[in-house]
PQR file of N, CA, C, O and H, with PARSE charges and radii, in Angstrom:
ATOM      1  N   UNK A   1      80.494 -24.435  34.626 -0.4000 1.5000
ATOM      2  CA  UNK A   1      81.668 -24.811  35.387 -0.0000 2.0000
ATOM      3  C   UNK A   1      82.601 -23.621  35.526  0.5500 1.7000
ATOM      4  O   UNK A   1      82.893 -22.768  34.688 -0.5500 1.4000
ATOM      5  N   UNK A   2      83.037 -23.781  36.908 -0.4000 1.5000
ATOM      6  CA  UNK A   2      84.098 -22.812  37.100 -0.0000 2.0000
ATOM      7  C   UNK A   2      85.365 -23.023  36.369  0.5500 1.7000
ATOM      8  O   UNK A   2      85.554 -24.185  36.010 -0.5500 1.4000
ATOM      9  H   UNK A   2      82.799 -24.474  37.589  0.4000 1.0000
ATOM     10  N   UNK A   3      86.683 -21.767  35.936 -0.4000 1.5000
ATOM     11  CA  UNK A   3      87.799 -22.404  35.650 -0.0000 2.0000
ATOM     12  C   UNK A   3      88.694 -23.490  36.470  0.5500 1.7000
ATOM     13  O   UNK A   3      89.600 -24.213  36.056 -0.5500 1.4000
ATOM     14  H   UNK A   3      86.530 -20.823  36.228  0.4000 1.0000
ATOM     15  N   UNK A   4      87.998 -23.331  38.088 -0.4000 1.5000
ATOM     16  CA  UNK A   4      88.772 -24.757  38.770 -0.0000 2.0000
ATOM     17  C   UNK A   4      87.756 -25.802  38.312  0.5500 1.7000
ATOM     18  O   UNK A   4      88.124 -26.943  38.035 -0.5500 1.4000
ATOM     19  H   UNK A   4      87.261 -22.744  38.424  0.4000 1.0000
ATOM     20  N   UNK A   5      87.008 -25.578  38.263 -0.4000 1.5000
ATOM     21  CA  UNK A   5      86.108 -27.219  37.748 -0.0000 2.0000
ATOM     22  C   UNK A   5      86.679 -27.830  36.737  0.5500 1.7000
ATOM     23  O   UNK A   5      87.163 -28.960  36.669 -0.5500 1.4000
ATOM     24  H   UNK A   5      86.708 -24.650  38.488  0.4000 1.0000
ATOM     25  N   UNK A   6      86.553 -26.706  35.686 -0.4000 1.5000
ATOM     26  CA  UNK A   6      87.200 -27.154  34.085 -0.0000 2.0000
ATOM     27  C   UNK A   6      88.658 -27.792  34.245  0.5500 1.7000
ATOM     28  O   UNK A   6      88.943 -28.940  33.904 -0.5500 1.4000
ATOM     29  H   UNK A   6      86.160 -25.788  35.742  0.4000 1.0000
ATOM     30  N   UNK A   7      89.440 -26.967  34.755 -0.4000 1.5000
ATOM     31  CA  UNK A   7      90.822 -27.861  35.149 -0.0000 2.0000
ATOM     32  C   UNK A   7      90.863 -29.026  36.003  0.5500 1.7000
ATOM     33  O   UNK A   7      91.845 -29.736  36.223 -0.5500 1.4000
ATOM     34  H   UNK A   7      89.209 -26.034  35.032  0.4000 1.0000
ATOM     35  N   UNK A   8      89.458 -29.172  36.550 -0.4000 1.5000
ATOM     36  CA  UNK A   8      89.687 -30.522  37.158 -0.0000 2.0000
ATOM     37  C   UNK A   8      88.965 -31.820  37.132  0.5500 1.7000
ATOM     38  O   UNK A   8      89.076 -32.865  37.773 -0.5500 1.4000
ATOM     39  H   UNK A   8      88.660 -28.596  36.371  0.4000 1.0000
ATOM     40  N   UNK A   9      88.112 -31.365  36.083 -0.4000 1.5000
ATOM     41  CA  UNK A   9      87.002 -32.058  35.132 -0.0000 2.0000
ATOM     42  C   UNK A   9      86.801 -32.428  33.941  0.5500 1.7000
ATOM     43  O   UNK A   9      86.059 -33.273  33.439 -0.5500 1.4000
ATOM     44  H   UNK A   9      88.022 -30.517  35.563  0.4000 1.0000
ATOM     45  N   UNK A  10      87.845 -31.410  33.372 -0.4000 1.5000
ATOM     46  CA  UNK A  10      88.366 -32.046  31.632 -0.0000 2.0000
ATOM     47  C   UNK A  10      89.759 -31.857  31.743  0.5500 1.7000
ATOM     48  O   UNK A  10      90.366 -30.830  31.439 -0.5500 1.4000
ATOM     49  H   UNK A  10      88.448 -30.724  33.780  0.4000 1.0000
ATOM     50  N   UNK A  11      90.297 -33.042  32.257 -0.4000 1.5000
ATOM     51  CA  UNK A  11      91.388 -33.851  31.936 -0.0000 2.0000
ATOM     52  C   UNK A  11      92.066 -34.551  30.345  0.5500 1.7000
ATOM     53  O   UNK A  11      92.170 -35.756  30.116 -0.5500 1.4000
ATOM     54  H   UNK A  11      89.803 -33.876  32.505  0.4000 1.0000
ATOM     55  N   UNK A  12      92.301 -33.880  29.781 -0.4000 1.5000
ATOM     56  CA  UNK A  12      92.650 -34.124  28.717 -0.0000 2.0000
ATOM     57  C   UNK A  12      93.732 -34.968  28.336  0.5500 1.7000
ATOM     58  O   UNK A  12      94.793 -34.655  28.876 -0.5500 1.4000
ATOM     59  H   UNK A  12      92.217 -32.901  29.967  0.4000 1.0000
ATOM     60  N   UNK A  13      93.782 -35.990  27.530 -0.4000 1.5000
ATOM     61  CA  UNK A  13      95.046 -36.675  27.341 -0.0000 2.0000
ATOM     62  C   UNK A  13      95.649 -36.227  26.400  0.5500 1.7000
ATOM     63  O   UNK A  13      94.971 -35.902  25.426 -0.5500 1.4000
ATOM     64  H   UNK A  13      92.920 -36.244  27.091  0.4000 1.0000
ATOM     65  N   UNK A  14      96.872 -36.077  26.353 -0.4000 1.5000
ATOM     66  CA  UNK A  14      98.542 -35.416  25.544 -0.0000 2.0000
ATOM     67  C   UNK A  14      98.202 -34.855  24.280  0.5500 1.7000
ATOM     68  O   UNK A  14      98.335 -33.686  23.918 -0.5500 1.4000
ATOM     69  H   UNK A  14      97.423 -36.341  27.144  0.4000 1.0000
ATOM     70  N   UNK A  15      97.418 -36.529  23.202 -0.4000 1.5000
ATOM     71  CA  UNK A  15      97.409 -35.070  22.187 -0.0000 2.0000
ATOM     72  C   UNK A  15      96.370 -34.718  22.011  0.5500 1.7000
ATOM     73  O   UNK A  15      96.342 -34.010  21.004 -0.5500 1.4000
ATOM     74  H   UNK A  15      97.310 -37.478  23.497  0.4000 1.0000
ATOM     75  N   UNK A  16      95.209 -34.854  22.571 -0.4000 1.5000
ATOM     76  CA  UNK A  16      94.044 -34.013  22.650 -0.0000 2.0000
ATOM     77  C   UNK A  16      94.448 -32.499  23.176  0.5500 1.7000
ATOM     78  O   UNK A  16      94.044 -31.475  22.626 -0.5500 1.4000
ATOM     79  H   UNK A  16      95.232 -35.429  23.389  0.4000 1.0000
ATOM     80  N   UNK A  17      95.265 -32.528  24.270 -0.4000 1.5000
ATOM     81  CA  UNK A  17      95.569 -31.150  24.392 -0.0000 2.0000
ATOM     82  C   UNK A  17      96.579 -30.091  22.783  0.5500 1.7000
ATOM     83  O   UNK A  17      96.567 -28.942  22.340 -0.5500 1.4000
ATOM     84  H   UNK A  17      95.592 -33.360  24.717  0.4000 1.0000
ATOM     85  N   UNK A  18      97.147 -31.137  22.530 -0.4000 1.5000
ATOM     86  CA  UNK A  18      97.993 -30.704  21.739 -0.0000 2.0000
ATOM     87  C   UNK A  18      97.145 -30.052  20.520  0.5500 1.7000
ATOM     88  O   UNK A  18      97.180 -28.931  20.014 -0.5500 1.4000
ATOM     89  H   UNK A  18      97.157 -32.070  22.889  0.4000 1.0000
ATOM     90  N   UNK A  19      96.154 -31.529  20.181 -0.4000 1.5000
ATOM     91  CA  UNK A  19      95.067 -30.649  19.127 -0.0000 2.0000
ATOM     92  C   UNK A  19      94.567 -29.535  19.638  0.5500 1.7000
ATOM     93  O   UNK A  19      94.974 -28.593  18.958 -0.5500 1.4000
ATOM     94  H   UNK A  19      96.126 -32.440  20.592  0.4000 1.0000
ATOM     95  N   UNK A  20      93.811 -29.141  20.595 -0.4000 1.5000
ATOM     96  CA  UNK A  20      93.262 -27.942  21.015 -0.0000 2.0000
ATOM     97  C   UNK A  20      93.971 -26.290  20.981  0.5500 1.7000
ATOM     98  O   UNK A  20      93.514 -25.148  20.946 -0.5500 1.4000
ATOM     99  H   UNK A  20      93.481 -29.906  21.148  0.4000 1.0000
ATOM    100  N   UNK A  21      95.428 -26.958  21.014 -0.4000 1.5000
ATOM    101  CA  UNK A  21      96.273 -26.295  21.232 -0.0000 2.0000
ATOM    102  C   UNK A  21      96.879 -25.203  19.914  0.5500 1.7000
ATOM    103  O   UNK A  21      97.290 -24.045  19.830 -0.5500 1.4000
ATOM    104  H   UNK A  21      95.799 -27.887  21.042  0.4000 1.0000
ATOM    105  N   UNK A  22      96.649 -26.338  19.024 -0.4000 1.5000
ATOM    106  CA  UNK A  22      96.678 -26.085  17.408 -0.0000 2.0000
ATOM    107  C   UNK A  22      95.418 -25.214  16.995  0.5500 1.7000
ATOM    108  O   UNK A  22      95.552 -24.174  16.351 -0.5500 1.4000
ATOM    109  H   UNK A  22      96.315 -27.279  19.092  0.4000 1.0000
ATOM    110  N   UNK A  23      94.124 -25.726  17.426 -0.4000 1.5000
ATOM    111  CA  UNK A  23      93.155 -25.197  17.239 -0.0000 2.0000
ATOM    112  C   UNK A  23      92.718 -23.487  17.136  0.5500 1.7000
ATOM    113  O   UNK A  23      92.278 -22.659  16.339 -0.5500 1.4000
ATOM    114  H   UNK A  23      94.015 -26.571  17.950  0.4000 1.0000
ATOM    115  N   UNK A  24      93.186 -23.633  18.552 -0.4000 1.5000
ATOM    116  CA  UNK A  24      93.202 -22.127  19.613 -0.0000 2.0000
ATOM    117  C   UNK A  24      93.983 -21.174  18.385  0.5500 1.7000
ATOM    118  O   UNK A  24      93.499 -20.198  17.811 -0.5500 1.4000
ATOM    119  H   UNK A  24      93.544 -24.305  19.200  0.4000 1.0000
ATOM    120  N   UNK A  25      95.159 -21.699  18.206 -0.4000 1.5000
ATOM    121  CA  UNK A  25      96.075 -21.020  17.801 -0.0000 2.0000
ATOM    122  C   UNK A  25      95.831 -20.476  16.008  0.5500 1.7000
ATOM    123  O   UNK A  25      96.104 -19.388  15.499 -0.5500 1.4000
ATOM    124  H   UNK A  25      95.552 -22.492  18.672  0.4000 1.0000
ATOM    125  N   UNK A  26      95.250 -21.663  15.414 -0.4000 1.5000
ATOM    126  CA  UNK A  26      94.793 -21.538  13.766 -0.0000 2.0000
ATOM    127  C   UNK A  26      93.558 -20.567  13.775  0.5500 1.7000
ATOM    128  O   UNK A  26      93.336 -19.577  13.078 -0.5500 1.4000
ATOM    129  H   UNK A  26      95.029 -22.546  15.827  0.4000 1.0000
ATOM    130  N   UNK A  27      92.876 -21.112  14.706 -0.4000 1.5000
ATOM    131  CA  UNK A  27      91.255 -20.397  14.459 -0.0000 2.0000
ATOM    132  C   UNK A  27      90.985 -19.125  15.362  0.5500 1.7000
ATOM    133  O   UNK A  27      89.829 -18.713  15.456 -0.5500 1.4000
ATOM    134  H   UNK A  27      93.057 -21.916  15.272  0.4000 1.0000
ATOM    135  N   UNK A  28      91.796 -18.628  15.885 -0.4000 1.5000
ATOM    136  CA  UNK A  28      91.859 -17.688  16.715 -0.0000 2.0000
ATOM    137  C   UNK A  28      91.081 -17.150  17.460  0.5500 1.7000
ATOM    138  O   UNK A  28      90.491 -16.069  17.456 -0.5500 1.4000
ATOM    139  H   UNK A  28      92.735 -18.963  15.808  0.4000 1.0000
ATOM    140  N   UNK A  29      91.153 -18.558  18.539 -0.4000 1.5000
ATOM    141  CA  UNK A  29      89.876 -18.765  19.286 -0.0000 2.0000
ATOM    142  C   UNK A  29      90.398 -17.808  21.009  0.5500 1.7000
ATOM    143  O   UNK A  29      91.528 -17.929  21.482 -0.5500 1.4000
ATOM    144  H   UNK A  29      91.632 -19.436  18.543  0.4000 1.0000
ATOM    145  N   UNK A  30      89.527 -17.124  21.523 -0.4000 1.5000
ATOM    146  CA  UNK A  30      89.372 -16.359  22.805 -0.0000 2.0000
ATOM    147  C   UNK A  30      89.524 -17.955  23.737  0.5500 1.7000
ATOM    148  O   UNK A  30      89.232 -19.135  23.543 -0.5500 1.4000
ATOM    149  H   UNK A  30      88.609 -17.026  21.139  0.4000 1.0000
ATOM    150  N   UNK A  31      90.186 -17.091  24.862 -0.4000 1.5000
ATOM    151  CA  UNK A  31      89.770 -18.208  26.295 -0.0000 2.0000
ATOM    152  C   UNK A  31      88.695 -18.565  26.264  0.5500 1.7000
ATOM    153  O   UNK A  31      88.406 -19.696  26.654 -0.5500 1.4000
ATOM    154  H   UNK A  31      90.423 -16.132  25.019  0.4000 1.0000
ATOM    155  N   UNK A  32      87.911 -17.833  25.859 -0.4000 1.5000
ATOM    156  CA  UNK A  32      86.113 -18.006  26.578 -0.0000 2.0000
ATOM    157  C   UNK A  32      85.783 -19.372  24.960  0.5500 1.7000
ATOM    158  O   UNK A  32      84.815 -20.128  25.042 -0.5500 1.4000
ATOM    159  H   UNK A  32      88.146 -16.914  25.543  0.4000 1.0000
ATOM    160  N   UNK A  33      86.145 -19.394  24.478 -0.4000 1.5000
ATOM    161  CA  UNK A  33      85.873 -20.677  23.306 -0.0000 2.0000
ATOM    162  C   UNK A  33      86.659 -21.682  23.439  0.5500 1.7000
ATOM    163  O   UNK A  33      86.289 -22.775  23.009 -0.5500 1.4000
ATOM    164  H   UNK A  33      86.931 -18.780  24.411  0.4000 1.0000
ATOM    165  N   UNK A  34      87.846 -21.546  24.027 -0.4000 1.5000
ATOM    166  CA  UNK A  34      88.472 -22.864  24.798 -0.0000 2.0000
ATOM    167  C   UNK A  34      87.418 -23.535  25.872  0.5500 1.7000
ATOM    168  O   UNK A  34      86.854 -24.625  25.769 -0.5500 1.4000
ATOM    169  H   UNK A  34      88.147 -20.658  24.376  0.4000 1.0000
ATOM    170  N   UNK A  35      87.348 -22.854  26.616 -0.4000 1.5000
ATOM    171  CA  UNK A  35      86.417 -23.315  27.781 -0.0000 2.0000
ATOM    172  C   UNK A  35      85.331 -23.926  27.436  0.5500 1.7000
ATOM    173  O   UNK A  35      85.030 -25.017  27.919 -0.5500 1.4000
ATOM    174  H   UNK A  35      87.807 -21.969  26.699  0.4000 1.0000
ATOM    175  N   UNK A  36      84.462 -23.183  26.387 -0.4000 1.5000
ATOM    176  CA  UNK A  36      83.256 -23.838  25.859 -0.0000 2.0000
ATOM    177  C   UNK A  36      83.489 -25.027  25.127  0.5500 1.7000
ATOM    178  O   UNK A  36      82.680 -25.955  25.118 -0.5500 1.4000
ATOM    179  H   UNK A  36      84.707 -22.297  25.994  0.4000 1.0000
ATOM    180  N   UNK A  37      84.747 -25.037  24.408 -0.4000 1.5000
ATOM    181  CA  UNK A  37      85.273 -26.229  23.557 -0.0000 2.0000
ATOM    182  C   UNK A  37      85.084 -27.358  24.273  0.5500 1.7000
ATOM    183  O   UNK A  37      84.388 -28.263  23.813 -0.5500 1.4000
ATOM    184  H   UNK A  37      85.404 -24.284  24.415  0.4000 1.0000
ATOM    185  N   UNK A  38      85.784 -27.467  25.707 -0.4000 1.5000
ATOM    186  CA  UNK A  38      86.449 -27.885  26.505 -0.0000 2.0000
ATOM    187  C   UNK A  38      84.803 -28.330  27.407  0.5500 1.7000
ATOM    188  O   UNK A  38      84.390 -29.457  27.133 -0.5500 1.4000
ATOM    189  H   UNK A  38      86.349 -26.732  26.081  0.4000 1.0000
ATOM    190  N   UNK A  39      84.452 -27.994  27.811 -0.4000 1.5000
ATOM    191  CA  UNK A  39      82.994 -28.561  28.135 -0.0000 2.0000
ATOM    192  C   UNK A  39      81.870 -28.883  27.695  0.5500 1.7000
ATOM    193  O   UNK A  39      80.900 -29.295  28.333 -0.5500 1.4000
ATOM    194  H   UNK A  39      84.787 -27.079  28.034  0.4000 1.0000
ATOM    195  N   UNK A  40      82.009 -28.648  26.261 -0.4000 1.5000
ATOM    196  CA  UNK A  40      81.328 -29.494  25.060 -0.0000 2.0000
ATOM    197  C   UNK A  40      81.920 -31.108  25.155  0.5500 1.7000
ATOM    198  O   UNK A  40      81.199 -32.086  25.354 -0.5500 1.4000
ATOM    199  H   UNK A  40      82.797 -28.313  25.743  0.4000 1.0000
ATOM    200  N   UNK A  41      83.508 -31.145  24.953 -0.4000 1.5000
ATOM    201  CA  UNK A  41      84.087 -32.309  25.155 -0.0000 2.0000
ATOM    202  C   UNK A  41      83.730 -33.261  25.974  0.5500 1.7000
ATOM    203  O   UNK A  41      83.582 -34.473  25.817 -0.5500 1.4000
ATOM    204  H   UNK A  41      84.094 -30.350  24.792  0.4000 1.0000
ATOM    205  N   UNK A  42      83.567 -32.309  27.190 -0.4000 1.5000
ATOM    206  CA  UNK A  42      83.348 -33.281  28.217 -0.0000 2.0000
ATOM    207  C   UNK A  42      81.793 -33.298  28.585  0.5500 1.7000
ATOM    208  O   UNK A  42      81.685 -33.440  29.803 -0.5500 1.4000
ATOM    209  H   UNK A  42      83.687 -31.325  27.317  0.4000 1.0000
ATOM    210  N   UNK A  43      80.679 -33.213  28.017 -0.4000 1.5000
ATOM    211  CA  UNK A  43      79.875 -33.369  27.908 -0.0000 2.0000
ATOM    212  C   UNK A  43      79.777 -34.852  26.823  0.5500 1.7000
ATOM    213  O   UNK A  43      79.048 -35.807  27.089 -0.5500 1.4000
ATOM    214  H   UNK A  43      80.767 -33.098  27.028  0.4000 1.0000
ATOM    215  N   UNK A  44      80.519 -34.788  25.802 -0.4000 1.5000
ATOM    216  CA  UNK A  44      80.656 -35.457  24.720 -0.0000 2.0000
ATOM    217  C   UNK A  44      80.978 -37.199  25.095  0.5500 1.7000
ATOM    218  O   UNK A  44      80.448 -38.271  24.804 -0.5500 1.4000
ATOM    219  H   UNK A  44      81.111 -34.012  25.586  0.4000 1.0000
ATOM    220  N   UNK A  45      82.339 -36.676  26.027 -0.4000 1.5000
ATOM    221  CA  UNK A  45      83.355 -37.998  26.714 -0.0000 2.0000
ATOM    222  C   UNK A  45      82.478 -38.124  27.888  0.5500 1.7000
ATOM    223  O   UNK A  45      83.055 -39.003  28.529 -0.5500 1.4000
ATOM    224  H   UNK A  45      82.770 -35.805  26.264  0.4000 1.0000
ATOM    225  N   UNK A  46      81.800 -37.905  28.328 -0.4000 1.5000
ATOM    226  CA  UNK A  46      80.448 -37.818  29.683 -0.0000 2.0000
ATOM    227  C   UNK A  46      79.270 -39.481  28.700  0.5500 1.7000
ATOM    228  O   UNK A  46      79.038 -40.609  29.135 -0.5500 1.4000
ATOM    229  H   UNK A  46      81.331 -37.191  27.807  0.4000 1.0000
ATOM    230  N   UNK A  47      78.895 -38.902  27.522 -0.4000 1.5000
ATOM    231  CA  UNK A  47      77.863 -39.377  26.803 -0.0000 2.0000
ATOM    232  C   UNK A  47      78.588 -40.904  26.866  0.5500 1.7000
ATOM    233  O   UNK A  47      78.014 -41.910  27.283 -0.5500 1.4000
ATOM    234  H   UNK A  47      79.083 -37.985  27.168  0.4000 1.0000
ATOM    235  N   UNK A  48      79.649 -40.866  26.479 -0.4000 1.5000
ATOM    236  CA  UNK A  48      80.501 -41.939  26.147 -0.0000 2.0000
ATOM    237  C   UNK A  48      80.958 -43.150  26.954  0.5500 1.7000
ATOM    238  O   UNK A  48      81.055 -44.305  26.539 -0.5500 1.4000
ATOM    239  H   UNK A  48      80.116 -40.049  26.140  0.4000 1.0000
ATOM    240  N   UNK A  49      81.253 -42.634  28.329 -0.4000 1.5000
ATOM    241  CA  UNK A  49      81.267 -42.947  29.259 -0.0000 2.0000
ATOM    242  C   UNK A  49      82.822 -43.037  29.661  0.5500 1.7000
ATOM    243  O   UNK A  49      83.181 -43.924  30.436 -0.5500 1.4000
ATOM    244  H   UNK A  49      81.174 -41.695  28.666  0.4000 1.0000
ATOM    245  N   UNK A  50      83.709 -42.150  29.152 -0.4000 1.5000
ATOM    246  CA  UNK A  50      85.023 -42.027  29.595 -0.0000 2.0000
ATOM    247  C   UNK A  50      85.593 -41.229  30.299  0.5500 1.7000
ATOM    248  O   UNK A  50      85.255 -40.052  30.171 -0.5500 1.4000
ATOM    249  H   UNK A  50      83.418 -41.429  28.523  0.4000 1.0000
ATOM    250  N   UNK A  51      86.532 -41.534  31.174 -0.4000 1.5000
ATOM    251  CA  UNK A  51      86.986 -40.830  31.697 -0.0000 2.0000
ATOM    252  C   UNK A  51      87.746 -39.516  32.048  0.5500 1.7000
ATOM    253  O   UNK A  51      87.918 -38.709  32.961 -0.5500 1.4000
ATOM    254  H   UNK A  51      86.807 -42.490  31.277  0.4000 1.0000
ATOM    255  N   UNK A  52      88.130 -39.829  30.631 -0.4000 1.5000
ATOM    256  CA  UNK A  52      89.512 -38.683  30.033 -0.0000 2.0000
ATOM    257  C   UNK A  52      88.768 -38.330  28.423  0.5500 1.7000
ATOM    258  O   UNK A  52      88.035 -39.032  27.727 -0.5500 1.4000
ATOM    259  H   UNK A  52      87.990 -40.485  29.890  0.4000 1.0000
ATOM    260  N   UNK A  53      89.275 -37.045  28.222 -0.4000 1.5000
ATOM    261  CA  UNK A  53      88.790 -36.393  27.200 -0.0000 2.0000
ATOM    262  C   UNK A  53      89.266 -37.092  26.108  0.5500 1.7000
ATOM    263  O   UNK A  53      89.890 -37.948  26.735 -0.5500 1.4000
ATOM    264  H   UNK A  53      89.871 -36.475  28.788  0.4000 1.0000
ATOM    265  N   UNK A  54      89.465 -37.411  24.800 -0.4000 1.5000
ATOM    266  CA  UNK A  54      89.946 -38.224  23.950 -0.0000 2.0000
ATOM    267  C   UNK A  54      89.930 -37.112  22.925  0.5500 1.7000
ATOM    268  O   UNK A  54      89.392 -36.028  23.148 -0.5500 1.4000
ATOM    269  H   UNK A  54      88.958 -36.716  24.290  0.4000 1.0000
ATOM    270  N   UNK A  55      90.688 -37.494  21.521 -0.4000 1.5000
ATOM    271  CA  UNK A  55      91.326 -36.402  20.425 -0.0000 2.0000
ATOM    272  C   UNK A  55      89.579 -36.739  19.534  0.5500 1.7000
ATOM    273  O   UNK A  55      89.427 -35.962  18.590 -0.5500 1.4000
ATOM    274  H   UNK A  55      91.126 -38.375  21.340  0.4000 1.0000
ATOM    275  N   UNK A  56      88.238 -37.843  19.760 -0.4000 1.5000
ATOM    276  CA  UNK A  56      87.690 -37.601  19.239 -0.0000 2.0000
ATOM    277  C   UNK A  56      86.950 -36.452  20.030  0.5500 1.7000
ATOM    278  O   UNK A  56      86.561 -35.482  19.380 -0.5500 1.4000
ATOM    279  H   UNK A  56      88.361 -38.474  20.526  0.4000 1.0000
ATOM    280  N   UNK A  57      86.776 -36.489  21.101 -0.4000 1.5000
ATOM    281  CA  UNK A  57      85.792 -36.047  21.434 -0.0000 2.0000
ATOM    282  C   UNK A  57      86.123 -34.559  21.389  0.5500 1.7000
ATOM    283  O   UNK A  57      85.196 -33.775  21.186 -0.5500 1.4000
ATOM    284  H   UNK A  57      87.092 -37.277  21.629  0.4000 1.0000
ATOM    285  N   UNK A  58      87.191 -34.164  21.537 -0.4000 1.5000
ATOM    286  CA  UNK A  58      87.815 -32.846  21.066 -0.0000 2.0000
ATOM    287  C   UNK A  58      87.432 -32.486  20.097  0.5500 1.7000
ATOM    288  O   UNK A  58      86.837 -31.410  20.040 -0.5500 1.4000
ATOM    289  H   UNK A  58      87.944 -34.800  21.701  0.4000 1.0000
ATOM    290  N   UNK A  59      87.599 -33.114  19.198 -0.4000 1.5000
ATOM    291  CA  UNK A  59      87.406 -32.566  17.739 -0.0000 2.0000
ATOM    292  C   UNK A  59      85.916 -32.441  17.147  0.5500 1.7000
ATOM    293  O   UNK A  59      85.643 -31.633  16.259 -0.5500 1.4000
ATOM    294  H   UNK A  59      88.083 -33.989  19.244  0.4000 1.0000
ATOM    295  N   UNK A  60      84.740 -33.536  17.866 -0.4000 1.5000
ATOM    296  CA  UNK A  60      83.956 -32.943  17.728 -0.0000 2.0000
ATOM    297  C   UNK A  60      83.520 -31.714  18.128  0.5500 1.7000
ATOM    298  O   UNK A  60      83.283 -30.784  17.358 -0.5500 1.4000
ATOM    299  H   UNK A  60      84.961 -34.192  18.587  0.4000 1.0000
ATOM    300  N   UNK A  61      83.403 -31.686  19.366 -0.4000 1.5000
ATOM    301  CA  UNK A  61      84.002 -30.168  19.862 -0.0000 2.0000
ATOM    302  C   UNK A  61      83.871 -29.372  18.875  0.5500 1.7000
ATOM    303  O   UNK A  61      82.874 -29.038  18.235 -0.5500 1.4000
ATOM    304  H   UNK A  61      83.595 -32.442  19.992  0.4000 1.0000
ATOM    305  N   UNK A  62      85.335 -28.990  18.766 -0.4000 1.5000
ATOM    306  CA  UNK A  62      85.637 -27.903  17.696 -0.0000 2.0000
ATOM    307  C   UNK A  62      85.273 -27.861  16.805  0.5500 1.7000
ATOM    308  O   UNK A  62      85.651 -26.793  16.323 -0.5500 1.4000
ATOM    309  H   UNK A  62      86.145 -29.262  19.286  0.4000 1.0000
ATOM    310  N   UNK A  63      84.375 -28.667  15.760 -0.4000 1.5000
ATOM    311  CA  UNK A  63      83.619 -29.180  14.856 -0.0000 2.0000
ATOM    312  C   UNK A  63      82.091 -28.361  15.231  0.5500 1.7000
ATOM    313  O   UNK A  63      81.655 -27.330  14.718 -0.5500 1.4000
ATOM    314  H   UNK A  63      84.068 -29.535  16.152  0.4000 1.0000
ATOM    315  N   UNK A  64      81.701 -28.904  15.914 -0.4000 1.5000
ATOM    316  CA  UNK A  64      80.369 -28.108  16.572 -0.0000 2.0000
ATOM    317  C   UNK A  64      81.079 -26.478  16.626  0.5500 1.7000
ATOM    318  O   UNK A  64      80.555 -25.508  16.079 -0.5500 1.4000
ATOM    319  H   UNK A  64      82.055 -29.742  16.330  0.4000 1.0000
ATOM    320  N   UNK A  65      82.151 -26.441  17.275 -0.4000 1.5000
ATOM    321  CA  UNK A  65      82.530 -24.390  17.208 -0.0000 2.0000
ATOM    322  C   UNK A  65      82.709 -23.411  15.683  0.5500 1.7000
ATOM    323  O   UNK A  65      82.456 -22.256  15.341 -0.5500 1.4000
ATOM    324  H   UNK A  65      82.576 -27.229  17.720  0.4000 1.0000
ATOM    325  N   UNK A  66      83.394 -24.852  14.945 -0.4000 1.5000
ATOM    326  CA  UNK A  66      83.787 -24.143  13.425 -0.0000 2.0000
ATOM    327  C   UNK A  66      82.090 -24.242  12.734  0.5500 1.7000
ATOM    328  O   UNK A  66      81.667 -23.315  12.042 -0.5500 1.4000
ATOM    329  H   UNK A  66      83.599 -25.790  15.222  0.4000 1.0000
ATOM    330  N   UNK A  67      81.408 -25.225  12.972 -0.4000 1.5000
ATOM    331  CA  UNK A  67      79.825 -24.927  12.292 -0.0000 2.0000
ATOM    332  C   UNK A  67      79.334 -23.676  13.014  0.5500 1.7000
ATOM    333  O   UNK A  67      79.383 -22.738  12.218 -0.5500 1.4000
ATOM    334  H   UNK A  67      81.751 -25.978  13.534  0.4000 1.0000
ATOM    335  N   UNK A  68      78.861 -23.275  14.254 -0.4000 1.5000
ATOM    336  CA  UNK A  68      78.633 -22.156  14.914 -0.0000 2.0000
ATOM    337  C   UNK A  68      78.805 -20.935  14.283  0.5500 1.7000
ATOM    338  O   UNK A  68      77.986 -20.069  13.974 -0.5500 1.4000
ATOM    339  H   UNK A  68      78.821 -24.037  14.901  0.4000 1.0000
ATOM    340  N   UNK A  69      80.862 -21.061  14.044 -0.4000 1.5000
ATOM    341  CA  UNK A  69      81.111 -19.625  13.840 -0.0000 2.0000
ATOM    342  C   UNK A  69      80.779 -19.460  12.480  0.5500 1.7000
ATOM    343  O   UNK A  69      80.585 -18.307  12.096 -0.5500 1.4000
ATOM    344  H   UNK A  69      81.527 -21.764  14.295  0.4000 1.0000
ATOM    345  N   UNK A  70      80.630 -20.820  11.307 -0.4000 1.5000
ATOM    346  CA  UNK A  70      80.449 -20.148   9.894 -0.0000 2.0000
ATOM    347  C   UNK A  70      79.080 -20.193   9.860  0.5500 1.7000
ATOM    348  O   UNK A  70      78.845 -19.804   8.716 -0.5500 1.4000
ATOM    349  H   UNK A  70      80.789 -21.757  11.619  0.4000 1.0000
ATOM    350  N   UNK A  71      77.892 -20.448  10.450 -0.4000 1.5000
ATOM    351  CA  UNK A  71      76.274 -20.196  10.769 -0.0000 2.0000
ATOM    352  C   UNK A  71      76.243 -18.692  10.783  0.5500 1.7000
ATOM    353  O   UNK A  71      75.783 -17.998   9.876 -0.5500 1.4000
ATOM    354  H   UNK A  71      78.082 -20.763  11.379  0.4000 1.0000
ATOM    355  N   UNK A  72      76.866 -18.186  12.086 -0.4000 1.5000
ATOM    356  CA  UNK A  72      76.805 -16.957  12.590 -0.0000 2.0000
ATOM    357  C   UNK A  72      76.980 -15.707  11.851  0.5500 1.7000
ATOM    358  O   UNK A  72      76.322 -14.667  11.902 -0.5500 1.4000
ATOM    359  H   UNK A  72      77.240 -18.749  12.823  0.4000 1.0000
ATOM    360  N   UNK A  73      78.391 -16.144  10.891 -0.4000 1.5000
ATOM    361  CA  UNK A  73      78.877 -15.067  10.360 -0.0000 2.0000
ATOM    362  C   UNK A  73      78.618 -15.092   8.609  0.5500 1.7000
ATOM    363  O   UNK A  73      79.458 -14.548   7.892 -0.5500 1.4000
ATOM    364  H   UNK A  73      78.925 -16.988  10.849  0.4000 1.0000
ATOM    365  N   UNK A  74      77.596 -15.654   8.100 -0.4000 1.5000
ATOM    366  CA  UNK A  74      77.040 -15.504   7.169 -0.0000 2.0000
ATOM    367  C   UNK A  74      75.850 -15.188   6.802  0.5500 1.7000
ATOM    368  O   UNK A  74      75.572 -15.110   5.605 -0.5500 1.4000
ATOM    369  H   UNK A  74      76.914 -16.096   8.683  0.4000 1.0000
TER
END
């Protein structure tokens, strides 16, 4: 997905953004791992059958990114 897709395809509700937001900021995550976050989600909320991104499906998300990065870097 393009960055207009992503902005217009993962719609996030309030505090799902807010978590992500926290996320980005603790784990000192690049744009380019938002995005992937962010279309993991909605792959996730896709499976689910919802419309809007939800604070679970976020967090699995980032869950799947924090296993990744401690795989990688050990």
């Amino acid at each position: 997905m393009s960055p207009r897709q992503l902005r217009q395809h993962c719609q996030l509700q309030p505090d799902a953004a807010q978590l992500l937001r926290a996320a980005m900021e603790e784990m000192g995550l690049s744009a380019r791992a938002h995005d992937k976050i962010l279309r993991v989600s909605r792959t996730i909320a896709d499976l689910e059958g919802a419309t809007d991104i939800a604070v679970s499906h976020l967090s699995e998300a980032i869950n799947y990114r924090t296993r990744d990065r401690n795989y990688w870097s050990s």
